[in-house]
N, C-alpha and C positions, 0 to 999 in steps of 0.2 A: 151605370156600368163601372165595374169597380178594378177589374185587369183585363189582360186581354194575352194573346199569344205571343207576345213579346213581354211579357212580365210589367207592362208599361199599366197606368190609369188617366184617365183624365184629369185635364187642370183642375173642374170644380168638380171634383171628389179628391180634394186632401184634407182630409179633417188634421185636428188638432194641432192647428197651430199658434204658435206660441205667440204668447202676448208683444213681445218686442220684434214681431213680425213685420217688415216692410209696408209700409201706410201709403206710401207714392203708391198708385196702380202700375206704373211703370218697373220701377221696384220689384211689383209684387207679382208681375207677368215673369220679369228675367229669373226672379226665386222658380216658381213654376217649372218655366223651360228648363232650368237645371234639376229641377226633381223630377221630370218627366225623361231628359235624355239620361240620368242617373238607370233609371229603371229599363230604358232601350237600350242602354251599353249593357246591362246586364243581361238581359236576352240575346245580344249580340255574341257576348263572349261563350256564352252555353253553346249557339248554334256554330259558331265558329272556329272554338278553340282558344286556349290562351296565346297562342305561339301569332296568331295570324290576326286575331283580336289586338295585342301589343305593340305589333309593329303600323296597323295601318288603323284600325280602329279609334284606340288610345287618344293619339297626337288630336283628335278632332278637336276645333274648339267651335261654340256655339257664338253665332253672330246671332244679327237682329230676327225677328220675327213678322212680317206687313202682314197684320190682318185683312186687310185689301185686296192682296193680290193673294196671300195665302203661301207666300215664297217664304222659307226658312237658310239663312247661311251658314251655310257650314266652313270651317274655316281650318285647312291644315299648313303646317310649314314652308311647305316647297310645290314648285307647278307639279315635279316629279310626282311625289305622292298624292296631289289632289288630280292629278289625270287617272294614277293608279288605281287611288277608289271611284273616281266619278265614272269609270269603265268597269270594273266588277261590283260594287256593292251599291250605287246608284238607288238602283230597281228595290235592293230591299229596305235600305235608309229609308226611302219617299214612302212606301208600303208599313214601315212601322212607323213613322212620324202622322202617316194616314190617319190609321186606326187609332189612335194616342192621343191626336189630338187634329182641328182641322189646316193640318196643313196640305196644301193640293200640288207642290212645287218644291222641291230640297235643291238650291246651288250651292254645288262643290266648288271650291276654289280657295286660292291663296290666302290666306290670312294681310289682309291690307295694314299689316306693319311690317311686314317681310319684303325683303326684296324680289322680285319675279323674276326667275330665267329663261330668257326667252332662247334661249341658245339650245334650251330642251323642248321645245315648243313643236310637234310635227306641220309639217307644211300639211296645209291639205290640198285636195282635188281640185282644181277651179272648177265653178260649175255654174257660172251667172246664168245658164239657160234657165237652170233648175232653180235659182234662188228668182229667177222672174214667173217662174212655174208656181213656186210655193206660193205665191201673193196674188196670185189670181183667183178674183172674188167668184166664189160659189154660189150661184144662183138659188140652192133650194137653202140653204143656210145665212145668207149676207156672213158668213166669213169667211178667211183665206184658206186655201190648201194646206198650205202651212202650217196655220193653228190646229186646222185638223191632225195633221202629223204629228204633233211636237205639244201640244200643251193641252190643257183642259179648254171646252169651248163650250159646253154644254152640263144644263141645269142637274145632269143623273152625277156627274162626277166620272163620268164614261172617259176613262182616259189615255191617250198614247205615249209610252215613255217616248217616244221621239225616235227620228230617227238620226242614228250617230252619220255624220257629214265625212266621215273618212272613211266608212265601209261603202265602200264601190265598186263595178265591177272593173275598172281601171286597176284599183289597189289589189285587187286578188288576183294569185298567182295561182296559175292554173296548171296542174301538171295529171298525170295518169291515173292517179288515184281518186280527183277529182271531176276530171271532166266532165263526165254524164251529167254529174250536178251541175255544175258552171252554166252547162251549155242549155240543161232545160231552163235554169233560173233566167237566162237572158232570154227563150222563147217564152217562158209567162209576162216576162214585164214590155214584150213588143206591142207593134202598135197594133201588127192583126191578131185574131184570138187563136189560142193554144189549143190544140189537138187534144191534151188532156187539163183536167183541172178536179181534183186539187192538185198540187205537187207536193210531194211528200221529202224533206232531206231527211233521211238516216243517217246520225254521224255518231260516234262517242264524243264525251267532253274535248273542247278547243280545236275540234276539225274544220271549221269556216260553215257550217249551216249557219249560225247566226250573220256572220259576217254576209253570204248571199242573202240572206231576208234584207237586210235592211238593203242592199245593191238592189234588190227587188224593186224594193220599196220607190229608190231614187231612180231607177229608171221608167219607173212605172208613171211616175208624175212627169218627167220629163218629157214621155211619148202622149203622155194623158192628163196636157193641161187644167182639165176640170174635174178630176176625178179625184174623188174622197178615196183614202183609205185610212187601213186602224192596224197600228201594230203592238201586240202584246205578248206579255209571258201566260198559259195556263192557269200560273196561280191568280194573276193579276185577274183574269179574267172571271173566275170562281170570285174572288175580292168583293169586283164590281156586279156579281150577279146576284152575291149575297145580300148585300149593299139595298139593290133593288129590292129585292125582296123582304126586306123589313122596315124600306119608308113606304112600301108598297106603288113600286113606279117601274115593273115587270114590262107593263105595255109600252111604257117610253123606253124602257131598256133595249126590247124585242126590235121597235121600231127605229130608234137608234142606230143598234148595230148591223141592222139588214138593210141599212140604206148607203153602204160602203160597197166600193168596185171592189176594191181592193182589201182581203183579210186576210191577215197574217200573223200566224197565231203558233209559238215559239215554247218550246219545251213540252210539248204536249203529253210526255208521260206523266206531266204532275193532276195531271186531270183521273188519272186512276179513281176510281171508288165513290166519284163523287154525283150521286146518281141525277139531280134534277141537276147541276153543271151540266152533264153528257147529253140529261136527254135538251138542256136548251141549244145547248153547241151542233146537235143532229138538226134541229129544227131549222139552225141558221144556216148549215150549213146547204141543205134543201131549200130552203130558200133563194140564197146566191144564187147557186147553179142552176136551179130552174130559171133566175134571170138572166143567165150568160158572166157571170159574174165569177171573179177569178179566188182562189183561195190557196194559200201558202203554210204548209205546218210542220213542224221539225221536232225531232224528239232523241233521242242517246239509243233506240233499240227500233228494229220494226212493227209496225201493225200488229203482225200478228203474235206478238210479245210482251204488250200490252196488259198484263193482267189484268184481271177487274174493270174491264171496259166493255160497254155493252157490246151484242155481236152487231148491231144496227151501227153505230157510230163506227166500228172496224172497218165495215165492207166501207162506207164512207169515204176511210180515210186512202183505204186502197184502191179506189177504183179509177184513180187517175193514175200517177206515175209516181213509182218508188225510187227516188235518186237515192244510190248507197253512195256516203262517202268515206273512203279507204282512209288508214292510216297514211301520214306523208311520205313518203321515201326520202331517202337521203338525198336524192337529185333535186327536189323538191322545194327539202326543208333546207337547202344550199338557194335555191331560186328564192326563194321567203325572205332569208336574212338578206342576201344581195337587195333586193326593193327595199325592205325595209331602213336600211341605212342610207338609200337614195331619198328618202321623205325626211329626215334630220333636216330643217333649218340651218344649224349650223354642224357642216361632216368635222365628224371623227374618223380622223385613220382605224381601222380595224385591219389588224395583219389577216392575210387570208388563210395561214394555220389556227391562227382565232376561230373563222368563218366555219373552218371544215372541222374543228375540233366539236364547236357549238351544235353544229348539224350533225355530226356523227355522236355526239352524246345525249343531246336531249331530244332522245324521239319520241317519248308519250304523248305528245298533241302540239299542235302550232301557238297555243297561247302561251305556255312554260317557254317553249322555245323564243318567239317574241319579248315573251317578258325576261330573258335571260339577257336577249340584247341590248335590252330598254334599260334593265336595272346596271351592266357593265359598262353604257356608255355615261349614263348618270355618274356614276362614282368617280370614272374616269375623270368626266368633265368636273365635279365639285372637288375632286381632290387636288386636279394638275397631273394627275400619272396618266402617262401613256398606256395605250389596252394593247395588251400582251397577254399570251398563253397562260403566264402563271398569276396575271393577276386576276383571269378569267374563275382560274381554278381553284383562287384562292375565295373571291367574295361569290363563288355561285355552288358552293358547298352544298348547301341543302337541294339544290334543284337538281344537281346535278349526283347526289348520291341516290335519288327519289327515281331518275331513269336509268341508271347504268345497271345494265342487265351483268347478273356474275356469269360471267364466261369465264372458261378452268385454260389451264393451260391444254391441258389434255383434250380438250376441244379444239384448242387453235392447233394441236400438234395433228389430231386425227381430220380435221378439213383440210388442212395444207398439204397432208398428203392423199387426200381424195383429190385434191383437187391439181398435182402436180403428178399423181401413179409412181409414186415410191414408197418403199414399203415403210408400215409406220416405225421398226428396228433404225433406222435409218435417223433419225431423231436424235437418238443416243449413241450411234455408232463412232467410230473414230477414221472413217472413211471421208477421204477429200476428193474423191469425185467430184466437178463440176454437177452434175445432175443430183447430186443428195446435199452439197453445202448450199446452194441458194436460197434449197426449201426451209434447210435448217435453217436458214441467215431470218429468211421470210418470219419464217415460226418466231422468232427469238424476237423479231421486229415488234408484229402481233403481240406478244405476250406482255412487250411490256406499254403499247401503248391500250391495250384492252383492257388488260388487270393491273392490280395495286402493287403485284410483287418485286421484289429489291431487283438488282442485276445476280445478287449472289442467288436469291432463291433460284431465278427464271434457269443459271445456268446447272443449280443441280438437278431441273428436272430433264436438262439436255444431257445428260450423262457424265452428270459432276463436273461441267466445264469449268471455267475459273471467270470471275465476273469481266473482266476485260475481253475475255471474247465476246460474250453479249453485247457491253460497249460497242464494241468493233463494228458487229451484227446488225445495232438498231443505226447507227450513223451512217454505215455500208446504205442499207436500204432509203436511208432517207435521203440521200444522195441521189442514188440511182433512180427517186423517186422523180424527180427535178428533170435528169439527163434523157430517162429512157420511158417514154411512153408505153412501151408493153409492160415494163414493171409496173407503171404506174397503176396500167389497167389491171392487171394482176393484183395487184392491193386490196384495190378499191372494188372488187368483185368478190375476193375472199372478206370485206368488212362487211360485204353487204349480206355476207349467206352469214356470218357468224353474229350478224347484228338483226336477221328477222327474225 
């Protein structure tokens, strides 16, 4: 085998090398590993990008290798950025070092010449029931729950990235957009059986379906001290089916995977096109369920959007329960950041115009948002600066130009007065009515904390005002935002129509 889908080859397929080659075998493994992960960072940065490839990619340095256990370390600067990638890019490290070469096991973590900050380190959930749960010996396999979860245990290579120990349903915050989901996820992993099976989460990217699998997962062991389950990505799955199918070990595969209570099988659109994957994924799936057996699958669209999937595995996927999960609301993505900074080890003040700035600007999904807090409390904490408004605004640049929807002034002039019944002339007029200067105070508030434009622009599209009355305008309101409840709700009703 001479490449593969990450650009990578195998150690013994690198011909010609050179005569003043490394002669220690020790030597000539670490030569190897650098010419192999040479050829993964390369595949890495095509599927990635340079920009994201740079910042987290890059900084990787390669530790030891145990042929024993099959564990490779990885080794970056700071806990910051080795929490960063060992929570997004994990899955596909371990999946090209796979294929590459035999490693069964990628640890991310600090580089042990660096100092470690435990000061960034999140608390997690206690959960001794569950950590006495994971260790309880499996009678048809002699091993633990646990291993079954979380590591390889068996001769196919059949494997579960684990399940992460801070996704639970403790940590998730549950508000309107989600709850349907929430609430079926906690009736699959109860102790009596579910009304429906599969459960299906429909989310777009970083809406918490992955986060409920794995709370799945932990409570599901929790109520079902003996019980096997398997959690994967799609791809991963296709990986290991292919895998089988060319050491020729289908019938261990089959027998394998249908002998799990619990299956939970995560991204499910990547399964598109891939016809013996579907038709074996249909087989196990009839399988389970005609034992009672529970099953969990999530995907970025519905069932029936699916392109290129058989109509047999569709009706499947649908014939239990379709949990849609909404985008977050600002009430929401306000509840998220609040938890999330009660799990800090060690709190950072965060001013609460921080809080509501963060939630009102970054709404395209819970993990940007997350990571917006993650990444501001980090720098805070490595630098010494206090988190502040502008120093939010200042190091979350890119995240925060990536959600800000352009809303025109002319927008915030024409809601403000839908939403107040003054005529929209009134805007520009030179009338000091009580009942037309609020709205216009309002409008002027809006404008400049919505859009980029100066105070001079904002006041010539109010009828060539002069920028000190804007001034005036946005401090008026943010005052009264403090003093008076009804403005306040006033606000926060007109951000939310001009912000869905």
């Amino acid at each position: 085998m001479t490449g593969n889908m990450w650009g990578g080859r195998r150690a013994d397929a690198a011909p010609g090398r050179k005569a003043n080659a490394p002669a220690n075998a020790e030597d000539q493994d670490a030569v190897d590993l650098a010419a192999d992960w040479a050829d993964i960072s390369l595949g890495l940065r095509k599927d990635l990008g340079q920009q994201l490839f740079n910042q987290w990619i890059k900084p990787i340095q390669l530790g030891g290798f145990c042929k024993e256990t099959g564990t490779l370390d990885l080794y970056l600067p700071t806990e910051f950025s080795a929490n960063w990638v060992a929570d997004r890019f994990a899955d596909r490290l371990t999946l090209a070092w796979k294929i590459t070469r035999d490693v069964r096991h990628v640890r991310i973590s600090v580089h042990p010449g660096r100092r470690a900050m435990p000061e960034l380190r999140l608390t997690r959930d206690p959960a001794p029931a569950n950590d006495r749960v994971q260790r309880a010996p499996s009678p048809a396999h002699g091993v633990s729950v646990g291993e079954v979860a979380s590591v390889v245990t068996d001769t196919l290579g059949l494997a579960s990235i684990g399940l992460d120990p801070s996704l639970t349903f403790a940590s998730f915050v549950t508000g309107t957009s989600n709850v349907l989901a929430a609430n079926a996820a906690q009736r699959m992993s109860a102790l009596e059986q579910p009304q429906f099976s599969p459960l299906y989460l429909k989310a777009a990217t970083g809406q918490g379906k992955t986060h409920l699998m794995h709370a799945i997962g932990h409570a599901f062991l929790a109520n079902h001290p003996r019980a096997r389950i398997f959690y994967c990505s799609a791809e991963r799955f296709m990986v290991e089916f292919v895998q089988a199918l060319r050491q020729n070990q289908t019938i261990e595969f089959k027998a394998r995977l249908r002998g799990f209570d619990l299956l939970l099988v995560d991204d499910i659109q990547f399964i598109i096109g891939k016809a013996s994957a579907q038709e074996e994924l249909l087989y196990t799936i009839d399988s389970l369920l005609g034992e009672g057996k529970r099953l969990v699958f999530a995907a970025d669209r519905a069932p029936q959007a699916l392109d290129g999937v058989e109509q047999r595995l569709l009706s499947r996927l649908s014939m239990g329960l379709v949990a849609d999960i909404q985008p977050a609301d600002i009430e929401l993505r306000r509840s998220i950041l609040e938890n999330r900074l009660t799990r800090f080890s060690s709190p950072t003040a965060v001013p609460a115009d921080v809080i509501e700035f963060l939630a009102r600007t970054i709404n395209r999904n819970v993990r940007e948002l997350v990571g917006g807090l993650n990444k501001l409390i980090a720098y805070a904490q490595l630098t010494g600066q206090p988190v502040s408004l502008a120093l939010a605004e200042d190091q979350l640049t890119d995240i925060l130009s990536a959600n800000r929807k352009r809303i025109t002034i002319d927008e915030i002039q024409r809601t403000v007065c839908q939403f107040y019944r003054v005529d929209r002339t009134e805007m520009s007029s030179k009338r000091r009515a009580r009942a037309v200067v609020r709205p216009r105070q309002v409008a002027m508030y809006l404008s400049k904390v919505l859009t980029p434009r100066s105070y001079p622009e904002i006041g010539r599209k109010f009828g060539g005002r002069d920028h000190s009355t804007v001034i005036h305008a946005v401090r008026l309101i943010e005052d009264l935002r403090t003093r008076d409840a009804d403005m306040d709700g006033d606000v926060r009703s007109l951000l939310r129509q001009l912000e869905s």
